[in-house]
C-alpha positions in Angstrom: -39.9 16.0 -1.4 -37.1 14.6 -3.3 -34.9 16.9 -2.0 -34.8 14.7 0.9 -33.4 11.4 -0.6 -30.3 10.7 0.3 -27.9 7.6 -1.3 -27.9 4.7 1.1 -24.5 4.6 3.2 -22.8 1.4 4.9 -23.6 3.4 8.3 -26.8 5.6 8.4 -25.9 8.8 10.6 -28.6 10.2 12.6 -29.0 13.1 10.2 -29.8 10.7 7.4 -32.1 9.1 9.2 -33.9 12.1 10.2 -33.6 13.6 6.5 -34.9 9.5 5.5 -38.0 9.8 8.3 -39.0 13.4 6.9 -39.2 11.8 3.2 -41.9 8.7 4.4 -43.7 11.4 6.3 -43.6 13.4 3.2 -44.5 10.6 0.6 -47.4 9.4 2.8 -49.2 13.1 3.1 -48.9 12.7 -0.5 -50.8 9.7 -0.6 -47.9 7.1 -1.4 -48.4 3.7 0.2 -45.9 1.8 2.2 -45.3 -0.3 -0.6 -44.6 2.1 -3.0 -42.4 4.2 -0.8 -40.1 1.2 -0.2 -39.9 0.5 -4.2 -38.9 4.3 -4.4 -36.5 3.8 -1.6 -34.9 0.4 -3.9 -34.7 2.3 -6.7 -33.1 5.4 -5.0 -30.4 2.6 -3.8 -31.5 1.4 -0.2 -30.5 -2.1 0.1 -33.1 -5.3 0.8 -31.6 -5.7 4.0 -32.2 -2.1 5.1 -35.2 -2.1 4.1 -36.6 -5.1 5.3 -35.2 -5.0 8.9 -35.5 -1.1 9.2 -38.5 0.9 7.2 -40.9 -0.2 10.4 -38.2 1.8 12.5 -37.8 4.4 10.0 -41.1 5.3 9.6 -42.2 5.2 13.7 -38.6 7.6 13.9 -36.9 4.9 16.0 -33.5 6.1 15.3 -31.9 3.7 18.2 -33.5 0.6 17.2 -32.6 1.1 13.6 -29.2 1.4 15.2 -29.0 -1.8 17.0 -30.1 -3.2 13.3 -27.2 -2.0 11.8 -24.2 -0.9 13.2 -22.7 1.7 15.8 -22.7 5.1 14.5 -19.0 6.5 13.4 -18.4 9.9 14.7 -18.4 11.8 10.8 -15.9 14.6 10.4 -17.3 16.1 7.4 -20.9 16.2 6.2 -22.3 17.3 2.5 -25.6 17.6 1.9 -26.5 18.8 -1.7 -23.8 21.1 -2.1 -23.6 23.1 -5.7 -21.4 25.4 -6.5 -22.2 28.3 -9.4 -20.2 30.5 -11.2 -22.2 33.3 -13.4 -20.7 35.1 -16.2 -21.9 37.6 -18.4 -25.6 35.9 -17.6 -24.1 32.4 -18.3 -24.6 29.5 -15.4 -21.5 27.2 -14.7 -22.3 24.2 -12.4 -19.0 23.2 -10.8 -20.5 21.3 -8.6 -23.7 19.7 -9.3 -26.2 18.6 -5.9 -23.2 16.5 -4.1 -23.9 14.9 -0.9 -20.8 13.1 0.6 -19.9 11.5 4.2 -16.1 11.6 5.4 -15.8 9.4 9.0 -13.3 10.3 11.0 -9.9 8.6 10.2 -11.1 7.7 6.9 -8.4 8.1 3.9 -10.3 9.3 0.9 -8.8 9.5 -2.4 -10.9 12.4 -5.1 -10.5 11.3 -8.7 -11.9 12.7 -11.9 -10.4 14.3 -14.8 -9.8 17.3 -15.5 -13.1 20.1 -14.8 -14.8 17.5 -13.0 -14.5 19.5 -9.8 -12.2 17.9 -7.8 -10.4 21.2 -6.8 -14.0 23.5 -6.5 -14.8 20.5 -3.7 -11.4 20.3 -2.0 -11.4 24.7 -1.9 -14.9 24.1 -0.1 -14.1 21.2 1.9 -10.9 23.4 3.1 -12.9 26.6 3.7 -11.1 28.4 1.1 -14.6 28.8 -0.7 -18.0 28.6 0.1 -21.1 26.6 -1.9 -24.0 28.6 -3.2 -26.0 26.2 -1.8 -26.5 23.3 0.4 -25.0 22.3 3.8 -21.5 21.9 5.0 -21.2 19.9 8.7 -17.2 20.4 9.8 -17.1 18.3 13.0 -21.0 18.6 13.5 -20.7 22.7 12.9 -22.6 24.3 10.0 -19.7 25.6 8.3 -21.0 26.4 4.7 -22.6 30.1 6.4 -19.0 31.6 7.8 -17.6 34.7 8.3 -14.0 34.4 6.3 -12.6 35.3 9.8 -14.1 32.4 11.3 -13.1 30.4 8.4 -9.7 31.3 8.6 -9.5 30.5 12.6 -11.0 26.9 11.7 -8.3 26.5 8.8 -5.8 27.2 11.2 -6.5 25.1 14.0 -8.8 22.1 12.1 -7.3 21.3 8.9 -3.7 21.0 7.5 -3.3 21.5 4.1 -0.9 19.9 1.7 -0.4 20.8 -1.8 1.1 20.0 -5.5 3.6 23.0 -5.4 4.7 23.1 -1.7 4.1 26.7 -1.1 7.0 27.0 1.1 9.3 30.0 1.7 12.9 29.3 0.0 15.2 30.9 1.9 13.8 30.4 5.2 15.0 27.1 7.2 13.2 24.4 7.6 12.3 24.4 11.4 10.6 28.0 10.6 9.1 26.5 7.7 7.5 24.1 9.6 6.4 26.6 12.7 4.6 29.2 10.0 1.0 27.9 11.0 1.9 28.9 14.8 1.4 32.9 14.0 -1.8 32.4 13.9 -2.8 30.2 17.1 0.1 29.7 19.8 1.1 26.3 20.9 2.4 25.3 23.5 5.8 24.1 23.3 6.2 24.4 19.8 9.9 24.6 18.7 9.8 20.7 20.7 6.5 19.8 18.8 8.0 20.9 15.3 11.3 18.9 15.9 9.3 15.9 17.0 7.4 16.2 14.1 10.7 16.5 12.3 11.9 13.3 13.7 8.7 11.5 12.0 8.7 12.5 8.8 12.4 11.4 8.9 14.2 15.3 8.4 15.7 16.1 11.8 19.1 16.3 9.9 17.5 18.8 7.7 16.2 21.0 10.5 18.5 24.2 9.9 18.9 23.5 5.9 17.0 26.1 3.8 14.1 24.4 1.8 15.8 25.5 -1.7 19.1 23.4 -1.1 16.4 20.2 -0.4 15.1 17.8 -3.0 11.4 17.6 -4.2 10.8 14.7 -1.9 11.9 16.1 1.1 10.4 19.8 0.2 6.9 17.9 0.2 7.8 16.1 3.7 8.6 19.5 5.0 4.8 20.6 3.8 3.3 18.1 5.3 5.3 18.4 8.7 4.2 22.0 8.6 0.4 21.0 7.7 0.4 18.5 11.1 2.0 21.3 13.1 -1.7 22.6 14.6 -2.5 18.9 15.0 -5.2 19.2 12.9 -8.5 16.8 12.2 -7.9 16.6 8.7 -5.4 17.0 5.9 -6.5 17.5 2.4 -3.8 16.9 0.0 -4.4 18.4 -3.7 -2.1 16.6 -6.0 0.9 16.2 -3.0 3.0 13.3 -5.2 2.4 15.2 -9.1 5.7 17.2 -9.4 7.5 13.8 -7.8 9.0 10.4 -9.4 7.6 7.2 -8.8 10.0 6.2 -5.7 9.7 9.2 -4.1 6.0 9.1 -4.3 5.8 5.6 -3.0 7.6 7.3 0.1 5.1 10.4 0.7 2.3 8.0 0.2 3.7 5.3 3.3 3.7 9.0 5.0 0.5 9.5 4.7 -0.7 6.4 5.1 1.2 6.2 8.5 -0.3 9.9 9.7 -4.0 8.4 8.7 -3.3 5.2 11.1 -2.6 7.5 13.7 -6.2 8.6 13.5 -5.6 12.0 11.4 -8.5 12.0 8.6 -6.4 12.4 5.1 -8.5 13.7 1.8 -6.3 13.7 -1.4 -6.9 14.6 -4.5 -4.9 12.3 -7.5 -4.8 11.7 -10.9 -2.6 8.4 -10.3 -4.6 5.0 -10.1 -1.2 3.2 -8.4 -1.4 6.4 -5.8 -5.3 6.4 -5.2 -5.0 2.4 -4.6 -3.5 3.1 -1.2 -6.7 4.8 0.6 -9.4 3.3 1.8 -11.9 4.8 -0.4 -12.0 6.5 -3.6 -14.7 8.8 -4.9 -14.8 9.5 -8.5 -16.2 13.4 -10.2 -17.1 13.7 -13.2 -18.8 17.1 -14.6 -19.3 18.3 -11.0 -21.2 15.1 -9.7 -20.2 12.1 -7.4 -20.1 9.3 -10.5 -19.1 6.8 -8.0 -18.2 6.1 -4.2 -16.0 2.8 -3.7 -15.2 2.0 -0.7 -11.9 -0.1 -0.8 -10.8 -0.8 3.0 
């Protein structure tokens, strides 16, 4: 029964409702009073206010008049629901992740902190398709995506989410303009040498267009990988580390970037160590030994 508690959200989505109304059903066919369900539901972190104006609309499964209670329902990009992740050796169970359920809305900037082994970079491989839980449910813009082929994964990598990273990945003796148009020999877009300069123009290297990326500094290196990651136009970029081999000024410059691509409605997930870098998102979740410590929400 317990499986179906889920930690109470500023915004309950229609699947926690539903996974909510299954747990009342649940606890009363076990006997469990009213009463007593709703001091579970407190102690399980549902608020007063929830409780008091919405457990009558809960319970009866009147998801739209729960919804009028409390606010409109944000379209959610990415859904987690009890994910784990195992690794077995020589007989021996490794938890990397540890029952993590986790709720990105679209054109939200999340910052992923926790030292190192917490899990940051098991969570960011899953949340990028690289990797796949050994249990529990991954929602990718209302798709079960936890179950995929790694064909299908790929396609979705391709054409949903842009990925930036610590060490650039970018090939040194090729120019920048190819650099950036690597992603299109998967998925043909249209007009695409005009998209990549455009794209050039905004991340302020159209100067640099024909320059190899081994004659450009680290700043500009990383402003080429994330030109490339927005070249599919994708729904989310997830950023592992994109500001570690940088200095402080040129980090402060890649972090406007991002900042700028997020308030033009592009979802950004980054993963930091820095407290001065994480303080720009609007919401920073915190690992620790494979679980969600904390969830702050800070815009």
């Amino acid at each position: 029964m317990m499986y179906y508690m889920l930690t109470f959200m500023n915004i309950l989505s229609q699947e926690q409702f539903e996974a909510l109304y299954t747990y009342i059903q649940e606890a009363r066919q076990f006997g469990l009073s009213d009463k007593i369900i709703v001091e579970e539901l407190k102690k399980n972190g549902w608020g007063d206010q929830i409780l008091s104006f919405g457990f009558d609309a809960i319970a009866h499964g009147h998801f739209e008049t729960l919804s009028r209670t409390l606010h409109s329902e944000r379209e959610l990009v990415i859904s987690l629901r009890n994910i784990e992740k195992v690794y077995e050796n020589g007989g021996q169970q490794t938890y990397a992740l540890n029952n993590i359920s986790l709720n990105v809305e679209r054109g939200d900037f999340v910052v992923i902190m926790g030292p190192s082994g917490s899990g940051k970079s098991t969570l960011m491989h899953i949340l990028g398709l690289l990797d796949t839980p050994s249990f529990g449910s991954y929602h990718l813009s209302n798709h079960e995506a936890s179950d995929l082929k790694s064909s299908e994964r790929a396609v979705i990598r391709n054409r949903k989410i842009g990925f930036v990273f610590q060490q650039f990945n970018l090939l040194p003796r090729t120019t920048v303009l190819d650099n950036i148009l690597l992603p299109t020999i998967y998925g043909t877009v249209s007009g695409m040498h005009d998209r990549a300069k455009n794209i050039l123009e905004r991340v302020g290297l159209t100067e640099h267009m024909y320059h190899k990326s081994n004659q450009l500094s680290g700043g500009q290196i990383q402003r080429v990988a994330i030109a490339r990651a927005l070249m599919m136009e994708p729904d989310i970029i997830l950023a592992d580390e994109p500001t570690g081999n940088l200095d402080s000024v040129t980090s402060e410059g890649i972090i406007k970037l991002f900042k700028e691509i997020n308030n033009m409605g592009t979802t950004v997930i980054m993963v930091t160590h820095e407290d001065h870098i994480a303080s720009h998102a609007k919401r920073i979740v915190r690992l620790l030994d494979g679980d969600v410590i904390t969830d702050e929400r800070i815009v």
